[in-house]
C-alpha positions in Angstrom: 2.0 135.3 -28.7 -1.8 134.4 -29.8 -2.9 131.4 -28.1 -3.2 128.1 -30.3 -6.5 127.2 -32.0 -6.9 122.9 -31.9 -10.2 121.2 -33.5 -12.8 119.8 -30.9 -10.7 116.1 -31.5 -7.3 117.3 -31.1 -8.5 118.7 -27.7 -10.5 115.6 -26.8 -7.2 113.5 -27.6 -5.4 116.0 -25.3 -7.6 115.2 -22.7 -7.3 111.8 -22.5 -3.4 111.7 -22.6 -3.8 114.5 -19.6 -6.4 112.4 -17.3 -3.0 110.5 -15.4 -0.8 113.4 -15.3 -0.2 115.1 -12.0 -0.2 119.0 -11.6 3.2 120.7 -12.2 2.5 124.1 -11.5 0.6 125.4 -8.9 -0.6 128.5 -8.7 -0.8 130.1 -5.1 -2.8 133.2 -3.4 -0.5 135.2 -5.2 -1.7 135.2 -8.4 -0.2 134.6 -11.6 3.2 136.2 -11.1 6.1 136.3 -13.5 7.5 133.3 -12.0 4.9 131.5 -12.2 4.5 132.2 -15.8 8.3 131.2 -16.2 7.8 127.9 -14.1 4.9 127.2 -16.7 7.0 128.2 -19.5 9.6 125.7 -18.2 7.2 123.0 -17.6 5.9 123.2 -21.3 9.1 123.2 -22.8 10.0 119.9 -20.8 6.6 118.1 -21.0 4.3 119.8 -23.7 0.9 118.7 -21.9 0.6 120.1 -18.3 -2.4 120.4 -15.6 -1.8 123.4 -13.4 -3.9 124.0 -10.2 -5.2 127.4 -9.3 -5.7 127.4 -5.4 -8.4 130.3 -5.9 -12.1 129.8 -5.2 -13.1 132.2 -8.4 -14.1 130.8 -10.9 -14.0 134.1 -13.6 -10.0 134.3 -12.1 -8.8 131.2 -12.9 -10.8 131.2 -16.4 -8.8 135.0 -16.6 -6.1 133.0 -15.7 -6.0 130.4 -18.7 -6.6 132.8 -20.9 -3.7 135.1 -19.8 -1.2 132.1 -19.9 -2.3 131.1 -23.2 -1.9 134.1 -24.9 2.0 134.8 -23.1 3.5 131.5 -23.4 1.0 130.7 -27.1 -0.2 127.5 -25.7 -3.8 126.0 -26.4 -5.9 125.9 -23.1 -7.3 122.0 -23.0 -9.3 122.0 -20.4 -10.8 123.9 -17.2 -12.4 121.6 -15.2 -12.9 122.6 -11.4 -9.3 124.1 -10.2 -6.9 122.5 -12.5 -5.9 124.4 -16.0 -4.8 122.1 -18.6 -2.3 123.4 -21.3 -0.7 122.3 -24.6 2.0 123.6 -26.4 4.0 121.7 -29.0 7.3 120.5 -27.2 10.4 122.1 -29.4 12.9 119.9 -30.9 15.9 119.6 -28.5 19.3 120.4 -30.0 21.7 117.0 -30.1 25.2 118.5 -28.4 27.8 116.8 -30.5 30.5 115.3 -28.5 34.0 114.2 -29.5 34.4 111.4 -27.2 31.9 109.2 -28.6 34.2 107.7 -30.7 35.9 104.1 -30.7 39.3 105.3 -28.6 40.2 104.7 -25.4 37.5 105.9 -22.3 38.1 106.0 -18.7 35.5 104.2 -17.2 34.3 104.2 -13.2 33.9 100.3 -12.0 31.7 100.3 -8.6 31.7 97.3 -7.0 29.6 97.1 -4.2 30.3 94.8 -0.8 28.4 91.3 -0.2 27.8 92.2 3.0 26.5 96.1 2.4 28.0 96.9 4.9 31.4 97.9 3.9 32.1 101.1 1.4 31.9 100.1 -2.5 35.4 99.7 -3.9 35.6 102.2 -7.1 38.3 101.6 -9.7 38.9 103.5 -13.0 39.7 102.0 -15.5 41.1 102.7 -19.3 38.4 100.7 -21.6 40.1 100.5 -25.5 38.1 100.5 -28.2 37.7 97.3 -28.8 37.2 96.4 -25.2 33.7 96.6 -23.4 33.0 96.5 -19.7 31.2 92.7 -18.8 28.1 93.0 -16.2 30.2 92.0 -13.4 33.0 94.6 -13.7 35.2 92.6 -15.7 36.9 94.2 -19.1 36.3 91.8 -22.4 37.5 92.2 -25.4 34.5 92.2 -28.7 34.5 89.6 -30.5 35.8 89.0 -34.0 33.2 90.2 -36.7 32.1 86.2 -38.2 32.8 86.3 -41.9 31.1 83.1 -43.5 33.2 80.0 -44.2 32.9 80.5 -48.0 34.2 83.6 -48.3 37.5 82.5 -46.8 37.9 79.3 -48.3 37.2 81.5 -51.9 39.9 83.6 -51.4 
């Protein structure tokens, strides 16, 4: 894959948003091996924006570096400032898993509730929540309320 091209203010926004981030791939005396190109592959999928630090003293390696992860995993190289790469790659669009019990029936729901004292073991219970029952803050099952329909309309019909 050809590496992305961004305009001087696209990288220069890139940068900014990249300053606080920690590195997330670190690249060792080994080189850039194929794991390491699938650790980075990973990390762009999850995060987008990533610094990666090169532990090499070179500086025409880790430039050789960059440019060989951009062009595999067709991200735009950011920055290279001292021994950290920065890299962009637009983050995919994650797939929503639709689930059947998301619906209004009945769920079995895990109550913890944990000792005054802490320490004695939390007391677990499972209980069957119904649809039109929700679990209260302090463990305790309520029932929803009735919808409020306004005065009017009742006394109209």
């Amino acid at each position: 894959m050809p590496a992305i091209e961004l305009r001087p203010a696209q990288r220069k926004e890139f940068r900014a948003q990249a300053h606080h981030l920690e590195p997330v791939v670190r690249i060792g005396g080994e080189g850039l091996t194929k794991a390491v190109i699938k650790e980075t592959d990973a990390a762009l999928k999850a995060h987008g924006l990533i610094k990666v630090r090169v532990f090499s003293d070179e500086r025409d390696a880790r430039e050789e570096m960059l440019a060989t992860l951009c062009d595999e995993l067709g991200a735009a190289p950011i920055q290279h400032i001292g021994k950290l790469l920065i890299l962009w790659r637009p983050v995919p669009p994650k797939e929503k898993a639709e689930r059947e019990d998301r619906g209004a029936g009945p769920k079995v729901v895990k109550i913890i509730k944990f000792s005054k004292s802490g320490n004695n073991r939390p007391q677990i219970k499972k209980v069957k929540v119904l649809g039109n029952e929700r679990v209260a803050a302090g463990g305790e099952i309520k029932r929803a309320r009735k919808r409020q329909t306004s005065i009017k309309r009742t006394v109209a019909d």
